[in-house]
C-alpha positions, 0 to 999 in steps of 0.5 A: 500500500504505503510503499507502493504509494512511495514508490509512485511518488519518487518515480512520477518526477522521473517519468515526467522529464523522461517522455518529453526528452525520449519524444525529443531525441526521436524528433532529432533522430528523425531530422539528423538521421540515426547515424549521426543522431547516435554519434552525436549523443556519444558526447554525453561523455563529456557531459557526465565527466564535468558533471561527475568532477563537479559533483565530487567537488561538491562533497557528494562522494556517495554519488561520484568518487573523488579522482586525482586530477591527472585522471580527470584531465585525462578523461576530460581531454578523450572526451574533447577527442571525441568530439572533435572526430565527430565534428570532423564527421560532420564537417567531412559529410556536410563537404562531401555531400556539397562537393557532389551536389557542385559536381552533378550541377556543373555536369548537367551545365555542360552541353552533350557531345555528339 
């Protein structure tokens, strides 16, 4: 009874922010496209270091464990790594997809040969 009631109360907050941001990233994957779409959401490891350091700053050690600063500078920059290769991804297709649009439009300019 009680519990139950309880448990309903914790979770509702949780399912509240949940839906929203699941019928978000569906509505960014349908823009972007799934493989982007999940390449992008791999820079989510940047998010949870800065968050992790600041939540053990904060004295929250039941919720992250204190690293040294040399681990954390070295996740902090595997992370920016990972985000630059996917904006170098993104620039590469986005240049790529241009270079073959510029390339069809000046072959189709051109007068057929006879």
């Amino acid at each position: 009874g009680a519990r139950k009631r309880r448990a309903w109360l914790y979770a509702a907050p949780y399912a509240c922010a949940w839906l929203p941001s699941m019928y978000l990233f569906y509505m960014a994957l349908s823009l972007i496209g799934p493989v982007l779409g999940n390449i992008v959401i791999s820079t989510r490891g940047l998010w949870a270091i800065v968050l992790g350091a600041l939540i053990a700053k904060a004295g929250h050690h039941h919720l992250e464990q204190h690293v040294e600063r040399g681990i954390l500078i070295r996740r902090f920059v595997a992370a920016t790594m990972m985000v630059a290769a996917i904006a170098l991804y993104v620039v590469s297709a986005n240049w790529q997809s241009e270079a073959s649009t510029n390339h069809s439009e000046s072959n189709s300019s051109q007068p057929e040969a006879k």
